[in-house]
N, C-alpha and C positions, 0 to 999 in steps of 0.2 A: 813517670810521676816524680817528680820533685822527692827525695826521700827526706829536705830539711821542714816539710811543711808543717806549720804549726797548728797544733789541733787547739782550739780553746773549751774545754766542757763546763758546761754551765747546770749547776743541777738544780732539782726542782725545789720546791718549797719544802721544808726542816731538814733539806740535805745540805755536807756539805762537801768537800772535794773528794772525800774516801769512800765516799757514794759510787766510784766511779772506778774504786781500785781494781773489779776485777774485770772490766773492761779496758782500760788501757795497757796489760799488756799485748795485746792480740793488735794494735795501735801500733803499737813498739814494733812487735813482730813484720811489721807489714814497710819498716820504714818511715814511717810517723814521729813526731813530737807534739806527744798528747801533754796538755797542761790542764790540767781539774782543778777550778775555783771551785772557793769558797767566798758566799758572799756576804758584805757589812753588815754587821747586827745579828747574823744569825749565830743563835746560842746564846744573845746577850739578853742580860738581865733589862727591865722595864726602863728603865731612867736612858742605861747606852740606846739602844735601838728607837726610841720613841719618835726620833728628829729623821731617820734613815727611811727614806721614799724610794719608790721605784728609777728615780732618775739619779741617786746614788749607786744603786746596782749598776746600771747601765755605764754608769760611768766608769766604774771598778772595771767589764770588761773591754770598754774603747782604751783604755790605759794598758790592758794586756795586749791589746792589736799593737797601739802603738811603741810597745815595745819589739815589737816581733820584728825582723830582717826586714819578711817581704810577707806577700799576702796571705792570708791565715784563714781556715775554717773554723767556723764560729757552727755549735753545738749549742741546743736547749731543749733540756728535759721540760716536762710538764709546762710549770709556770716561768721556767727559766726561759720559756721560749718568748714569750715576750721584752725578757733581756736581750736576748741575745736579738729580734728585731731590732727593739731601739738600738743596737751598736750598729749594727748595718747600717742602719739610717744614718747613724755618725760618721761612721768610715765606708762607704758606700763602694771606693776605689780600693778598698785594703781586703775587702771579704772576698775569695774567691768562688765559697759557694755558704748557706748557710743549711742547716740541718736539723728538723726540730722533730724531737722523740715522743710520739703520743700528744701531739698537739700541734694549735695551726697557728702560721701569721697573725698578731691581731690588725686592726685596722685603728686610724687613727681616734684617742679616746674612748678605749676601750680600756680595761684592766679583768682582774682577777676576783672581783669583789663577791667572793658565794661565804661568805665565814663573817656572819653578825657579831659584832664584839663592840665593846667600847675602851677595850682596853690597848697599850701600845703594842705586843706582844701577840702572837697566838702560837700555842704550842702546839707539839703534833697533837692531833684528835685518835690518834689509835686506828691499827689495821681495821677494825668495825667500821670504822667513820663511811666506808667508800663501797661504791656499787658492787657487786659479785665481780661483774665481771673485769672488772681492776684490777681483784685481788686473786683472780680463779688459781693461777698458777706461783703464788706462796705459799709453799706449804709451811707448818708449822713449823717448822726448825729454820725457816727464813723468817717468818714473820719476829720471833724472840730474839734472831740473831741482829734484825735489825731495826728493831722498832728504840732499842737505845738509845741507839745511834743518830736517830732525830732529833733534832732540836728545833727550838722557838723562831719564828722570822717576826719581822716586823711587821705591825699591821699594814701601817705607807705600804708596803712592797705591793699587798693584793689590789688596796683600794685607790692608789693614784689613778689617774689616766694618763695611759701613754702621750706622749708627743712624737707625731710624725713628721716633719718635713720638706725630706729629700727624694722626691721622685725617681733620685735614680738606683734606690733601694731594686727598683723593681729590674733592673738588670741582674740584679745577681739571684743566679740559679740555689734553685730552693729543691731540696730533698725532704719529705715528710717521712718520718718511719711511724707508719699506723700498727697500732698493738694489733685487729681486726680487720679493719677494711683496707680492701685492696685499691687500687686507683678509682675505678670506674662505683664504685662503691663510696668510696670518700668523696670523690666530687658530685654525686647528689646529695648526700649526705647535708656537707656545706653549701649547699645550692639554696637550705634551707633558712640560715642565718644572715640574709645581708647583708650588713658593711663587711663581716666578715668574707662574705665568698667575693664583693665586690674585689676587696683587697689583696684576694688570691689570685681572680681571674686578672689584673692586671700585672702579672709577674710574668716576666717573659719565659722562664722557663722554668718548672715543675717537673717533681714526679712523685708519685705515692709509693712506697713498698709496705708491703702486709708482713709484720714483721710474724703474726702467728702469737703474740705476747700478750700478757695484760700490760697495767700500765706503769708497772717498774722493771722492764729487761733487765735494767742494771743488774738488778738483784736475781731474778727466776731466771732469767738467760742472757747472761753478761757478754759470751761467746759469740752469739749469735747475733746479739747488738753489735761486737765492735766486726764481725764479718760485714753486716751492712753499712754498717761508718766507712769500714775500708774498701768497699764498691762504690758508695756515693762520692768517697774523696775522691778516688781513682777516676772518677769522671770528672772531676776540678781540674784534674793535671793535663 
């Protein structure tokens, strides 16, 4: 394995790079060069973040690729994983593999849009906001430790539609880390949703791991997330 490979982590909606802190040493450990954005707008008051869309994210990390030497692993948590597709799409030759935590590819014109607002801003909604089984594994002294620590994104970010492309996204090998279902489990799963599973089944090369997690490893088991970061990269090299 390449030990100069750059990791880029993309975190999910009201996080922002220190989301990530205590997964990236275990990153370090392995020989890695983990980098944890943070993305435009978030944290910002109503008037900054109002103009900031999904395709400003996306751009912040095609700008991280191309700073990087040589080819890079591109990371996306929850709704970051929809970032971190559109960069692929961008840099289609620079990504070696990409790898999205508790969430899938979307497919062209698709976004994020479950959070009714009329305003520019949406702050976190609080650990309540989300299914049980999201949160089964925060205990209370995770939930206060880091429900601070969130902040506001931009509306743009959920409710754009993606733009897709470049067809040759679908050569670069995709790792999903499912909180729950294991391979054979996740792909009926999305068997269910359409454009989405269209735009999985035409990826050349897949693979599901069952990470056992809800749906913030970061935080309930950071260890164990960057152990499968450090397998799925290990198959890039």
């Amino acid at each position: 394995m390449d030990t100069t490979t750059d990791v880029l982590l993309i975190p999910g909606f009201w996080l922002d790079a220190a989301s990530w802190d205590d997964v990236v040493p275990t990153l370090r450990a392995a020989g890695l060069a983990p980098r944890a954005l943070t993305m435009p707008g978030v944290g910002a008051g109503a008037a900054a973040a109002a103009e900031i869309g999904l395709a400003d994210w996306i751009a912040a990390v095609v700008a991280e690729i191309d700073r990087a030497p040589g080819p890079v692993v591109v990371v996306g948590h929850s709704g970051g994983g929809n970032v971190a597709w559109g960069a692929v799409d961008a840099r289609p030759d620079r990504v070696s593999r990409v790898v999205f935590v508790d969430t899938v590819p979307p497919p062209p014109g698709a976004n994020v849009g479950e959070f009714e607002t009329d305003q520019p801003i949406i702050p976190f909604p609080g650990w309540g906001f989300f299914d049980d089984e999201d949160v089964a594994d925060l205990d209370p002294q995770t939930r206060e430790r880091t429900a601070p620590r969130a902040l506001s994104i931009p509306t743009r970010v959920t409710t754009d539609a993606i733009a897709l492309t470049d067809d040759r996204r679908y050569a670069v090998p995709v790792t999903v880390l499912s909180g729950q279902r294991d391979d054979a489990e996740f792909r009926r799963f999305l068997a269910q949703w359409g454009p989405f599973a269209d735009e999985f089944t035409a990826i050349a090369d897949t693979e599901v791991v069952r990470l056992g997690t809800g749906h913030w490893p970061q935080f309930s088991q950071p260890e164990r997330l960057g152990e499968a970061l450090v397998a799925a990269i290990q198959r890039a090299g």
